[in-house]
C-alpha positions as CSV (number, residue, x, y, z in Angstrom):
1,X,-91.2,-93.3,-48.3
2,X,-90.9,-97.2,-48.4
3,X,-88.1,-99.8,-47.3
4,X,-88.3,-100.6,-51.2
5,X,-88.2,-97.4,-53.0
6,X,-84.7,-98.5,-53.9
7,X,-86.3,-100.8,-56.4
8,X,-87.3,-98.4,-59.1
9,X,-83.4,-97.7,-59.1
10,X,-82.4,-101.1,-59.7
11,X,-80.4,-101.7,-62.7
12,X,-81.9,-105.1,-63.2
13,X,-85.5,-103.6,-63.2
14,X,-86.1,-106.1,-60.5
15,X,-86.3,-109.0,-62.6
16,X,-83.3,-110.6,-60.9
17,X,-85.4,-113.7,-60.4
18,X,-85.4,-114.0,-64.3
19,X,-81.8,-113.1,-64.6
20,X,-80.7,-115.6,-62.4
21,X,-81.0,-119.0,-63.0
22,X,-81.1,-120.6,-59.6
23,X,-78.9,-122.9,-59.5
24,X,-75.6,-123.0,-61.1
25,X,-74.6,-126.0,-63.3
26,X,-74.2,-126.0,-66.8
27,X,-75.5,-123.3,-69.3
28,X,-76.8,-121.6,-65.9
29,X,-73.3,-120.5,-65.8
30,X,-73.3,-117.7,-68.3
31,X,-76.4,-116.7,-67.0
32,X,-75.0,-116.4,-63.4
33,X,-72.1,-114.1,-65.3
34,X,-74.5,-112.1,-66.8
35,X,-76.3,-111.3,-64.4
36,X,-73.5,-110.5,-61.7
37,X,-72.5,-108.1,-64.8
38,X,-75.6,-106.3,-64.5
39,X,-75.4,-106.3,-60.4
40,X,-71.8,-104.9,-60.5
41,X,-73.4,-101.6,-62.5
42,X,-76.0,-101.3,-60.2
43,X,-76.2,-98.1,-57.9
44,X,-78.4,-99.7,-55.5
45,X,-77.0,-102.7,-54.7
46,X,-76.1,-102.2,-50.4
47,X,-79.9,-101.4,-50.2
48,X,-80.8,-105.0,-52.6
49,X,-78.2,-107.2,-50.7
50,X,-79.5,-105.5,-47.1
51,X,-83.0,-106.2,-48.7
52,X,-81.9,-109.6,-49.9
53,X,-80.7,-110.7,-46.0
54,X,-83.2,-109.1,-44.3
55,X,-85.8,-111.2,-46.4
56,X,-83.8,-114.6,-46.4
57,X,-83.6,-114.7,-50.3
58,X,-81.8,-117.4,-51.9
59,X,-80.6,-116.3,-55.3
60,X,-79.2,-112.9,-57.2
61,X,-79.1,-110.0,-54.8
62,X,-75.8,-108.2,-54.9
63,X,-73.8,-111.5,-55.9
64,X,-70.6,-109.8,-57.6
């Protein structure tokens, strides 16, 4: 078993870097929405956010 098998339970896919826009001005906001929308339904999102810190990422892990 692996530290990511989470992934395959991800609602976005794990595509979040093409959900979210990274960076938030503009038109970027309804993307932002959208995808904290698709983060809120997600059953996997402790592991994603833990995942997220652990791996110093910047943009769309478990941002509801």
């Amino acid at each position: 078993s692996s530290a990511f098998d989470w992934r395959a339970k991800a609602a976005c896919g794990i595509r979040i870097r093409n959900v979210f826009p990274g960076r938030n001005t503009g038109a970027a906001y309804q993307q932002i929405e959208e995808a904290k929308a698709v983060c809120r339904t997600c059953k996997v999102i402790d592991a994603c956010l833990k995942c997220a810190l652990d791996t110093n990422q910047d943009y769309g892990v478990g941002a509801v």
